[in-house]
N, C-alpha and C positions, 0 to 999 in steps of 0.2 A: 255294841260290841261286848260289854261286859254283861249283857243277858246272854246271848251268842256262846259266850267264853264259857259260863254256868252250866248250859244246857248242851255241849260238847263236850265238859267234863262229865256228864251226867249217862253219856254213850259212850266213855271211853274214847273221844275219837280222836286220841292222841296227835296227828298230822293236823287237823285241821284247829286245834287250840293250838298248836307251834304258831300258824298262819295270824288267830287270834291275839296270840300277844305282840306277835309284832308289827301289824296294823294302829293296838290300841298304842304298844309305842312309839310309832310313826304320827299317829296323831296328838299324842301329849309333846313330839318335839314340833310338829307343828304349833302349838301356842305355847311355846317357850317354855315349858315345865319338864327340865332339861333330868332331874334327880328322881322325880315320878318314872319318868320315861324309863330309865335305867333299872328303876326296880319292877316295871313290869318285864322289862327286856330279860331281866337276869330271874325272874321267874321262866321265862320260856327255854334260858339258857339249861336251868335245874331240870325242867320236866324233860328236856331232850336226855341229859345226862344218865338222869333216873330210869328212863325206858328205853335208850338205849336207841333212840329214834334220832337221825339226825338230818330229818327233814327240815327244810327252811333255813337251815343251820345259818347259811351265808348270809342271808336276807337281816336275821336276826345278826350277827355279827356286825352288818355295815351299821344298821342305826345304834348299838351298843359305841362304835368307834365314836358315831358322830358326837352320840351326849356325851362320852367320856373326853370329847376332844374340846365340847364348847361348857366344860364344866374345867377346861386351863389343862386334861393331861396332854403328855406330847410324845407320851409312846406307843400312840394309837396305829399309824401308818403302816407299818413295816407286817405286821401280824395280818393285816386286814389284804395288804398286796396279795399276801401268800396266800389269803381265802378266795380272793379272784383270781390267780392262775388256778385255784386249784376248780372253781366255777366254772373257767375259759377250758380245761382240760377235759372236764366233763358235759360239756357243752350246753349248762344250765345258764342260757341268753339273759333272762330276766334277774335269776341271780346275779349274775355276772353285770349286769346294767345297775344295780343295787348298788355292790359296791364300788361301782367304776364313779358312783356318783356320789357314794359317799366321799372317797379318795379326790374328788373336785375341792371338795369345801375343806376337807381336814388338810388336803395342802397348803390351800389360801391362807387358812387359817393360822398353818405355820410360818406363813411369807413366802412360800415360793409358789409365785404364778405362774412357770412355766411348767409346772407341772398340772397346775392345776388346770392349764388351758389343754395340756395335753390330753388329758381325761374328757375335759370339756369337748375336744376335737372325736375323739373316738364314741363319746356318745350322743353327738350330731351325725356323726356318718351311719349309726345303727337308727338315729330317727327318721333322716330322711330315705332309709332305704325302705322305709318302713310303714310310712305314714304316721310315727306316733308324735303327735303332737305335743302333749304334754311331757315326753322327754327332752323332744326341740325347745320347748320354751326352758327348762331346765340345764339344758347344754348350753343356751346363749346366756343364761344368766350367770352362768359361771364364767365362760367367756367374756363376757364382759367386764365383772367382776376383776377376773386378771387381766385385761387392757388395761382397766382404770389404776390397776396397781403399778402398771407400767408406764402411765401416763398418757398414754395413746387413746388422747380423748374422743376420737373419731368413731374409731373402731367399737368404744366401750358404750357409745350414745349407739349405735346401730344395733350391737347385740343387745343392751337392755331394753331398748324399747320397745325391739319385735320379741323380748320374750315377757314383756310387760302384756303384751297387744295378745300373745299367745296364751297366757295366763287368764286373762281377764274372760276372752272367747269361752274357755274351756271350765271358767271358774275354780280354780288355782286360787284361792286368796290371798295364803299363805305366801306363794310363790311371787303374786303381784305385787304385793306387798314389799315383797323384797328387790324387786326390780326397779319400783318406783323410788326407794330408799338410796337405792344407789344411784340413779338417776339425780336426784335431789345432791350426792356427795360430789357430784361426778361436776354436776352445772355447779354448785360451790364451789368447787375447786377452778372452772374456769372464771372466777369472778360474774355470773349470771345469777345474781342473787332472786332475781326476778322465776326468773323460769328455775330455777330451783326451790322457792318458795312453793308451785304450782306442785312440784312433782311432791314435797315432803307434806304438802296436807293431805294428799292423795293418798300417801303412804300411812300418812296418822290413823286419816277415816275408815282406812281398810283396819286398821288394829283394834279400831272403837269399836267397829263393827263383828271383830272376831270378838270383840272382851265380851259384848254385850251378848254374843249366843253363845256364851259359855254360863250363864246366867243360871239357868235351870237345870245345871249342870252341877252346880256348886264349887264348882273350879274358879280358877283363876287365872290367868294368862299372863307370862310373861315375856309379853312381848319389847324386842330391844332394838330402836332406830338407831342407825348407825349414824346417820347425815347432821351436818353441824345445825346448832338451835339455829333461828331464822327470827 
């Protein structure tokens, strides 16, 4: 991506480095390198500004809320809703799924899971009208996510583990990883130390295995298990 990024500044092609940076920082918040992420984000925020291009603008927006949300701000929400009506108005789908999915995690993240399951609901209903998989497994993770906030341990074992199963299919690491993680908090919290054992090694080996291909990369990953030591 960062050859990509070089050689589309190299042809001007303004639109298509927007898409660039905010790819590379979709994938810097994939392996937890939350303050990277943000300053490539907020390069792409500068180059729109400077040219006046406000291509991807939304897309770019959501992952900006999300590192600013999991780097402790909590004024992220409210700026980022009015970038998805204004998505949903102009009937940019993908956009608009962007931030509907950011708006999942920055709720949680404040404590309210009924919002965040709400999000969650709306972006199941565009998966399965749709076939897209890798949103499904992202919409149940979040649902689930807010069941287990709720204690509704039923419900939160059903959606993590088919978005665990939908993750893994599709090779989602990142995503399994985090399915498996809560899986592990979920069966802690029912006193199933046994089979929450099972799910947080799974959860581990998937992070070993993201550190270790980032190796040649010269990064670093910081990746963070939620689920109690075992």
């Amino acid at each position: 991506m960062q050859e990509t990024l070089r050689w589309l500044d190299s042809l001007k092609q303004v639109r298509y480095q927007l898409i660039a940076h905010d790819f590379i920082g979709h994938l810097l918040l994939d392996v937890g390198l939350n303050e990277m992420a943000l300053e490539h984000l907020d390069r792409g925020l500068a180059l729109g500004r400077d040219t006046g291009v406000m291509f991807w603008r939304a897309a770019i927006d959501a992952h900006v809320a999300v590192a600013r949300s999991r780097l402790g701000h909590q004024d992220v929400a409210a700026q980022l809703q009015e970038t998805l009506e204004q998505a949903r108005s102009n009937s940019e789908r993908y956009l608009m799924v962007r931030c509907t999915d950011a708006l999942a995690e920055i709720s949680l993240a404040a404590g309210d899971s009924r919002r965040c399951r709400a999000h969650a609901d709306e972006l199941l209903a565009i998966a399965q009208a749709n076939g897209l998989r890798e949103l499904e497994a992202s919409a149940r993770r979040w649902r689930g996510e807010a069941w287990l906030a709720e204690k509704a341990y039923e419900q939160a074992h059903t959606e993590l583990s088919r978005a665990s199963a939908l993750a893994k299919d599709i090779g989602r690491v990142r995503l399994q990883m985090d399915a498996e993680d809560a899986l592990a908090r979920l069966l802690r919290a029912q006193a199933r130390s046994d089979d929450a054992q099972h799910h947080a090694v799974k959860a581990r080996a998937i992070a070993e295995a993201i550190a270790k291909s980032l190796v040649s990369s010269e990064l670093e990953g910081r990746l963070k298990l939620m689920h109690a030591p075992l």
